[in-house]
C-alpha positions as CSV (number, residue, x, y, z in Angstrom):
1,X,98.0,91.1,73.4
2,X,97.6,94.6,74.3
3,X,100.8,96.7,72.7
4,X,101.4,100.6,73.2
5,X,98.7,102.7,71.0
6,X,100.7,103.5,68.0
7,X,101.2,107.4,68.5
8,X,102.7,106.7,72.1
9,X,105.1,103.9,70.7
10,X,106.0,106.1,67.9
11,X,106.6,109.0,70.0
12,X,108.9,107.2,71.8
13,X,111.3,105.9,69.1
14,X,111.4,109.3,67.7
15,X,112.2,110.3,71.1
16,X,115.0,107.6,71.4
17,X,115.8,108.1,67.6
18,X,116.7,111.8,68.4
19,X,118.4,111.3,71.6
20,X,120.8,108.8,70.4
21,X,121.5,110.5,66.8
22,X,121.4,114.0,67.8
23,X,121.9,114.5,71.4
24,X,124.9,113.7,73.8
25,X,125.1,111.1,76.0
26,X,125.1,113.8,79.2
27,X,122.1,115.6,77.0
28,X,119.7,112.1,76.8
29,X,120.7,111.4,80.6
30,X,119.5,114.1,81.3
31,X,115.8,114.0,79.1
32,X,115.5,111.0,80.4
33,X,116.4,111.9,84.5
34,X,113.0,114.0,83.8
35,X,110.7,111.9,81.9
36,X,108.0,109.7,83.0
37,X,106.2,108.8,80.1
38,X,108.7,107.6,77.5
39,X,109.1,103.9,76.9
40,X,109.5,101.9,73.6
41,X,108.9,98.1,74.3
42,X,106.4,95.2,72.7
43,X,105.0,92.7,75.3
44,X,104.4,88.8,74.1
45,X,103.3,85.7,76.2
46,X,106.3,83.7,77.9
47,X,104.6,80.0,77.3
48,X,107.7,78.4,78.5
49,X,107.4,79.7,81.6
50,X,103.1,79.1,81.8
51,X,103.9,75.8,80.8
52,X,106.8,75.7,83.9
53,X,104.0,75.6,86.5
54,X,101.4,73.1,84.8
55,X,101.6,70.3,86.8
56,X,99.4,67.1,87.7
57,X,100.9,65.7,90.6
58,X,101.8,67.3,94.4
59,X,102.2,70.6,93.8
60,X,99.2,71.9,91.1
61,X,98.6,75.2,91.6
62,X,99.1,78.9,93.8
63,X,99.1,82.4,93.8
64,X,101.6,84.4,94.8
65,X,105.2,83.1,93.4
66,X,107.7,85.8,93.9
67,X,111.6,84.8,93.1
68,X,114.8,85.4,95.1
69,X,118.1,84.9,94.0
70,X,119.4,82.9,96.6
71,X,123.2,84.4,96.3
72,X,121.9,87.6,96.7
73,X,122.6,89.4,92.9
74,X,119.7,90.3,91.5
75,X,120.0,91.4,87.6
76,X,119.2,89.7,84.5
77,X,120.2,85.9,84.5
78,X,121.9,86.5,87.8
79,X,121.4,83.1,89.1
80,X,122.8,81.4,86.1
81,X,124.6,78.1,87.6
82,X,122.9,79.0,90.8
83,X,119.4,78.7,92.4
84,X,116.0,81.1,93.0
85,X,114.1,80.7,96.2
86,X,110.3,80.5,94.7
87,X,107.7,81.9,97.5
88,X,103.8,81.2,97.0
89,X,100.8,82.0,99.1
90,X,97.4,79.3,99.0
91,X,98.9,76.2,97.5
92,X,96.9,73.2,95.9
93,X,98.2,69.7,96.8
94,X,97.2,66.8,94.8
95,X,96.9,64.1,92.2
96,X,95.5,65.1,88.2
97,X,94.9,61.9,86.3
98,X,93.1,62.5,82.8
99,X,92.6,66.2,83.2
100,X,90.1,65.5,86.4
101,X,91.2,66.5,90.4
102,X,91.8,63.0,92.2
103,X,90.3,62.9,95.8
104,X,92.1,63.9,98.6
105,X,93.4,67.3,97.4
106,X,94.0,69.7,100.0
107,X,95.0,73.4,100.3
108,X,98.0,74.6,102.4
109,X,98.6,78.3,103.0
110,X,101.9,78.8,101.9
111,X,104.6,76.8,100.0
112,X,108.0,77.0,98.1
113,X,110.3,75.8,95.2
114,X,113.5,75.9,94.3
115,X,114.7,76.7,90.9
116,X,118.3,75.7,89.3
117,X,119.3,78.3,87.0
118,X,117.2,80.5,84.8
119,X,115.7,78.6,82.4
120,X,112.2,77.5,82.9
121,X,113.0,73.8,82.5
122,X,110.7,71.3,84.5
123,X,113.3,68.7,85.4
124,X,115.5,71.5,87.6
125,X,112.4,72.9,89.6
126,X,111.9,70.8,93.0
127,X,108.7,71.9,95.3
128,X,108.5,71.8,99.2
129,X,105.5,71.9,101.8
130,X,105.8,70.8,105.2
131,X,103.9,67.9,106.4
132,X,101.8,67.1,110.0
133,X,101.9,64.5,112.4
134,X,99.4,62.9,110.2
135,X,101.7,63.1,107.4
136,X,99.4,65.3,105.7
137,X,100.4,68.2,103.8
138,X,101.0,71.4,105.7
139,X,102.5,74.9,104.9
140,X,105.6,75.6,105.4
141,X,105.3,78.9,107.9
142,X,102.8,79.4,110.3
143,X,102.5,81.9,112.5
144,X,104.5,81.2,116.4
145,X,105.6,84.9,117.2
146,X,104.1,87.0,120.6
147,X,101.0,88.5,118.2
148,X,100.1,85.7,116.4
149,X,96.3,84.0,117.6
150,X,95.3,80.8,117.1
151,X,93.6,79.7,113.6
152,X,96.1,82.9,112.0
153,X,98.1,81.6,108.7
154,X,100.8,83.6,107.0
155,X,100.5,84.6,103.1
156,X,104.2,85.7,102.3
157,X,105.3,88.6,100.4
158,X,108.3,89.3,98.7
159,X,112.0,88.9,100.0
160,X,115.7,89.0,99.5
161,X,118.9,87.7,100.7
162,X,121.4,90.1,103.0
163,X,124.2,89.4,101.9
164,X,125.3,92.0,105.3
165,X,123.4,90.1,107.6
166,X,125.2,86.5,107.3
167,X,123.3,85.9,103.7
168,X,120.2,85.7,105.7
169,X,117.0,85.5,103.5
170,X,114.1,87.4,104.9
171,X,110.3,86.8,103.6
172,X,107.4,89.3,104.8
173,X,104.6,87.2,106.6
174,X,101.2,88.8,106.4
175,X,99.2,87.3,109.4
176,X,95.5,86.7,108.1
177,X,92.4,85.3,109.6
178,X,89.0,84.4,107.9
179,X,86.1,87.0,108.6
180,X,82.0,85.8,108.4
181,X,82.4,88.0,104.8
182,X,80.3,87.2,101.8
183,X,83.1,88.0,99.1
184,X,86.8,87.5,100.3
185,X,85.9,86.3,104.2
186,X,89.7,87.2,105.6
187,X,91.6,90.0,106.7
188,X,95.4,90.8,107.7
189,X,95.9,91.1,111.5
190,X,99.5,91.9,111.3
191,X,102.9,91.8,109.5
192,X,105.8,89.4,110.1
193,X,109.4,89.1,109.2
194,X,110.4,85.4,108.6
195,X,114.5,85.1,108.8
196,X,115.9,81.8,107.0
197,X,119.3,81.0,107.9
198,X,122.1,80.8,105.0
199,X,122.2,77.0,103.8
200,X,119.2,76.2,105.2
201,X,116.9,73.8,103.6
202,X,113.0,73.4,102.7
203,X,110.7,73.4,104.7
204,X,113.1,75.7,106.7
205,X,112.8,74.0,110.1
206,X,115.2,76.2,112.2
207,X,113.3,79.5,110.7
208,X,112.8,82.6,112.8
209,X,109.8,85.2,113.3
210,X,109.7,88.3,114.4
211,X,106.5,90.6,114.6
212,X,107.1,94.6,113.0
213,X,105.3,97.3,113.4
214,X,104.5,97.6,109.3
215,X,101.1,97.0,109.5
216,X,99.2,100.2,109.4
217,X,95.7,99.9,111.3
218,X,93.0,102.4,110.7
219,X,91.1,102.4,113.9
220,X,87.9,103.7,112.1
221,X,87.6,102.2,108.8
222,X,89.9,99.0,108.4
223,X,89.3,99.6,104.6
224,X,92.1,101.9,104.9
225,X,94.5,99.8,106.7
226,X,98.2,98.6,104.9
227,X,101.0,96.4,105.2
228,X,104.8,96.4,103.7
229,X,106.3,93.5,101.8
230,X,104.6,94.2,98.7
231,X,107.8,94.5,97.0
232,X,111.6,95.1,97.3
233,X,114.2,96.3,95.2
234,X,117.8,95.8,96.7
235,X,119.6,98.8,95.8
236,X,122.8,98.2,96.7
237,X,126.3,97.2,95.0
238,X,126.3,93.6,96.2
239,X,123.1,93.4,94.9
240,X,124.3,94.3,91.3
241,X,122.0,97.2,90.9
242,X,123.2,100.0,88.1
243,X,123.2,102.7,90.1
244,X,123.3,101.7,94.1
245,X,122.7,104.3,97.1
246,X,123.2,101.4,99.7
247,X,119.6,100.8,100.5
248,X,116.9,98.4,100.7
249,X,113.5,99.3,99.8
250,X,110.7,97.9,100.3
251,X,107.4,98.8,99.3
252,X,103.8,98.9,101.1
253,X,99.8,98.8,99.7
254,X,97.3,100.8,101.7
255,X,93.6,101.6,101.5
256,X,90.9,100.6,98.5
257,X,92.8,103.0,96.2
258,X,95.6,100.7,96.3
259,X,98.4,103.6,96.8
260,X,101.8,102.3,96.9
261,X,104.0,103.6,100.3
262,X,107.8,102.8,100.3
263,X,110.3,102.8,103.2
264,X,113.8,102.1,103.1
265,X,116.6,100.8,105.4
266,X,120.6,99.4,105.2
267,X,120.8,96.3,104.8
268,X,122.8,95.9,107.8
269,X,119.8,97.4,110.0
270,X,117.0,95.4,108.4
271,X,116.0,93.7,111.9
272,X,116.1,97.0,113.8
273,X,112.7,98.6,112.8
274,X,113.5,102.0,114.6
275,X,115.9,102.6,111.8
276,X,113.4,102.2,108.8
277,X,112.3,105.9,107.2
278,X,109.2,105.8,105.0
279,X,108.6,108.6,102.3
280,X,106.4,111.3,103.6
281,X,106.0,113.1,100.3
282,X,108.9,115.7,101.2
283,X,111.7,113.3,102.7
284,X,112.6,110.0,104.7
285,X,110.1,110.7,108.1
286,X,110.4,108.0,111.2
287,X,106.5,108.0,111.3
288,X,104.5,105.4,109.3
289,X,101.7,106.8,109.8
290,X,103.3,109.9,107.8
291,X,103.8,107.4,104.8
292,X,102.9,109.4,101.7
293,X,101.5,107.8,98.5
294,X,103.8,107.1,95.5
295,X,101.5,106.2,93.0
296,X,98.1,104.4,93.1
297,X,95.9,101.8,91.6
298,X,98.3,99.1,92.3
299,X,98.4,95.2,93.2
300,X,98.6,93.6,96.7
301,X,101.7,92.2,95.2
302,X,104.2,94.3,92.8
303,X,107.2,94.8,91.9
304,X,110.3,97.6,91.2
305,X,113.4,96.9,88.6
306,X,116.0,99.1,87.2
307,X,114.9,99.4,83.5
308,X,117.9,99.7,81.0
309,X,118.0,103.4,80.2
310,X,118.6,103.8,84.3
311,X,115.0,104.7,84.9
312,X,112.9,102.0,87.3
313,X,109.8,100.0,86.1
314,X,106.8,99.9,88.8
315,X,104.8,96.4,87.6
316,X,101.4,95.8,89.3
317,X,98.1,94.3,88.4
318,X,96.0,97.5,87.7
319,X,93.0,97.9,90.2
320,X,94.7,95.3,92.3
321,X,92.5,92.6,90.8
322,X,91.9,94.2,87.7
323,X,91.7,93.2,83.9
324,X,95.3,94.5,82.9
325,X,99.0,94.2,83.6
326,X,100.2,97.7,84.4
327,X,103.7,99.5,84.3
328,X,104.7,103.0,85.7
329,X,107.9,104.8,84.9
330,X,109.9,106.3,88.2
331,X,112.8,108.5,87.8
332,X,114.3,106.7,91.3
333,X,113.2,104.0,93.6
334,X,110.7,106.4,95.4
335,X,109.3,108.2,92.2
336,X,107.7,110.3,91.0
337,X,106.2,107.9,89.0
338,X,104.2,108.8,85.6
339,X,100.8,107.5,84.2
340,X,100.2,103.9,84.0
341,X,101.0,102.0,81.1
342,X,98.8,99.1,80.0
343,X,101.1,96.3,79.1
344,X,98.5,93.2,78.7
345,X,95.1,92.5,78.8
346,X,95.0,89.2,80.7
347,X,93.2,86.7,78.4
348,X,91.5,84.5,81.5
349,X,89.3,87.3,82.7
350,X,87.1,86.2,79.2
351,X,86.8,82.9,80.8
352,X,83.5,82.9,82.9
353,X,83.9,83.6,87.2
354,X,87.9,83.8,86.2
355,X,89.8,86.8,87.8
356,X,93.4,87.7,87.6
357,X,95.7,89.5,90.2
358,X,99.4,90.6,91.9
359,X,101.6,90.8,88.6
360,X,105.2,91.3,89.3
361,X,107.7,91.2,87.6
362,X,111.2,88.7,88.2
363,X,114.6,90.6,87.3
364,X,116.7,87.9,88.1
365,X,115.1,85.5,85.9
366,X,114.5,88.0,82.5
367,X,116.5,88.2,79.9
368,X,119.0,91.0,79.6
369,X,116.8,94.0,78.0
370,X,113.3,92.2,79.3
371,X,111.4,91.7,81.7
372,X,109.8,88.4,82.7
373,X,106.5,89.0,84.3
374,X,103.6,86.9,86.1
375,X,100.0,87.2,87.1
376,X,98.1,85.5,88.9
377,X,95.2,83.4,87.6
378,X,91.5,82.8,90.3
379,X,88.0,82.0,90.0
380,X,85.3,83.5,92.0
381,X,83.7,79.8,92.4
382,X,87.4,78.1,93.6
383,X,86.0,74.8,95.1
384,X,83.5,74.5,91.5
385,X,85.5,75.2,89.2
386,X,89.0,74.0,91.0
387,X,87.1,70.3,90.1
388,X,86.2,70.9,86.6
389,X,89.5,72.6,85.6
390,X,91.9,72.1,88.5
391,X,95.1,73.2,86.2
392,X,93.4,77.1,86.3
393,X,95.0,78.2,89.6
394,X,98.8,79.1,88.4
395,X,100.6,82.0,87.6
396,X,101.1,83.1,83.9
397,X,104.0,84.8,82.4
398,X,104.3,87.5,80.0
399,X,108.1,89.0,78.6
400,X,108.4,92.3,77.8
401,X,111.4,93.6,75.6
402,X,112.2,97.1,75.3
403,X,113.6,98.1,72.1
């Protein structure tokens, strides 16, 4: 477990000490509008929720997993008595008997679950794929818009429900196709909005797709190319945020750096792309291609949540697939953002051809004063090591408590 070094975490409860004993409320509002650095918290694993997503029979393993309330609040133990729409990218189908992989697995590109409540209790989760004319497992979206080629597959991103748009729940679609590369043969072609009609059901048959123009393409080096959906934070009243401005934002990756981009829209003009405005650095520009870095070294997948003291809490995997579980303080939903924290050192990477990747963290489903976040759990040799320990490709979850 990787915990703040001791000078930082002591700073900061003097810091808190002072504010709250000696300082008025409008006088630590105000420290704290300006401070990017501050945080007391301790981090510890969440084994109830590891243990959630160990499973021996269908559904096994996937990365991915973001969680939307499906009734459209998204704070701490929102969805108590209701349901979170769980979202994951490559998805393992098949039978575990005795701790060995059973014949006949196979892996589908994306996949769901839906979750009853908050409480990470196996006998409420239920998990949905799609199946072929074969009757063979298949995923559950797959690209039909104008753009899409044949052979493309969708890994999804994050999403939310509108509760301005008919309680429609849009997912980001990033179209991919495999590439004749050594390491990590694919690459993302384009970007996709998947609409899912209120009260519909998995595998979401009467779905639709619509093809944006958030995907940034470098025309020289596609190294530097991006995409939007990375994350979202629904910052509006309906949406139970503390302190609401009426928009949605939702947050991009570009480049080998890994620098995070943000746009933002009303939720009543999410399907009309001319009215999105990305952050240009000095104020809300038309242009994505003006789309200014907020903060770097970040994860493919992230996410954004109101932290308790007002501030917001930028989660990522460092490095994008690096050792450690970051955090960055923002003073707003578009920064600035300070240094990067290091939350945890992600115990798998010891394990031989392992890697880790895309933490995030999931509001709706923290305790109130935590935050519940997961990671994402690989190996280098998938189809190898997949048969000798087929329960390794899952997400694990850590629980932050600020104090």
């Amino acid at each position: 477990m990787h915990r703040p070094p001791f000078p930082l975490l002591t700073a900061a409860i003097l810091f808190l000490g002072t504010a709250c004993g000696h300082r008025t409320a409008a006088q630590r509002d105000a420290t704290l509008a300006t401070d990017t650095v501050n945080l007391s918290y301790t981090v510890e694993e969440a084994p109830e929720w590891t243990r959630l997503f160990d499973r021996t029979s269908g559904w096994f393993g996937a990365d991915g997993i973001f969680s939307i309330p499906l009734h459209g609040v998204d704070t701490p133990q929102s969805t108590q008595g209701s349901q979170t729409l769980l979202v994951f990218s490559d998805t393992m189908i098949g039978e575990i008997e005795d701790g060995e992989l059973q014949p006949g697995s196979v892996m589908i590109n994306n996949s769901v679950a839906i979750l009853d409540g908050t409480a990470p209790d196996g006998n409420r989760i239920r998990f949905f794929w799609d199946s072929d004319s074969a009757g063979k497992p298949a995923s559950v979206f797959v690209p039909e818009t104008p753009q899409a080629q044949p052979g493309e597959y969708y890994w999804l991103g994050d999403g939310f429900v509108n509760r301005e748009l008919s309680n429609t729940t849009y997912v980001f679609g990033y179209r991919i196709r495999h590439t004749a590369a050594a390491v990590f043969p694919f690459e993302e072609v384009g970007n996709t909005l998947i609409a899912i009609p209120a009260g519909s059901q998995p595998p979401f048959k009467n779905h639709r797709q619509m093809d944006t123009p958030f995907f940034i393409r470098d025309s020289v080096d596609s190294r530097n190319n991006g995409s939007f959906g990375a994350g979202i934070l629904v910052n509006t009243a309906d949406a139970g945020t503390p302190a609401p401005d009426g928009y949605v934002y939702v947050y991009g990756v570009r480049g080998p750096k890994k620098h995070v981009l943000v746009a933002r829209v009303r939720p009543k003009e999410f399907e009309q792309f001319a009215a999105w405005h990305f952050w240009d650095g000095a104020g809300w520009n038309t242009d994505i291609y003006q789309a200014a870095p907020i903060a770097d070294r970040a994860s493919n997948e992230l996410s954004i949540t109101p932290l308790p003291d007002g501030r917001y809490a930028l989660v990522f995997q460092i490095d994008g697939i690096g050792t450690t579980v970051g955090l960055r303080i923002g003073l707003s939903p578009a920064g600035p953002f300070g240094p990067i924290k290091e939350l945890w050192d992600c115990p798998e990477v010891g394990q031989k051809g392992l890697f880790v990747y895309n933490a995030k963290a999931h509001f709706n489903l923290s305790e109130k004063g935590e935050l519940l976040i997961s990671y994402n759990v690989n190996s280098f040799d998938f189809l190898s090591d997949i048969q000798k320990t087929p329960n390794l490709y899952r997400p694990r979850f850590i629980r932050v408590k600020f104090l």
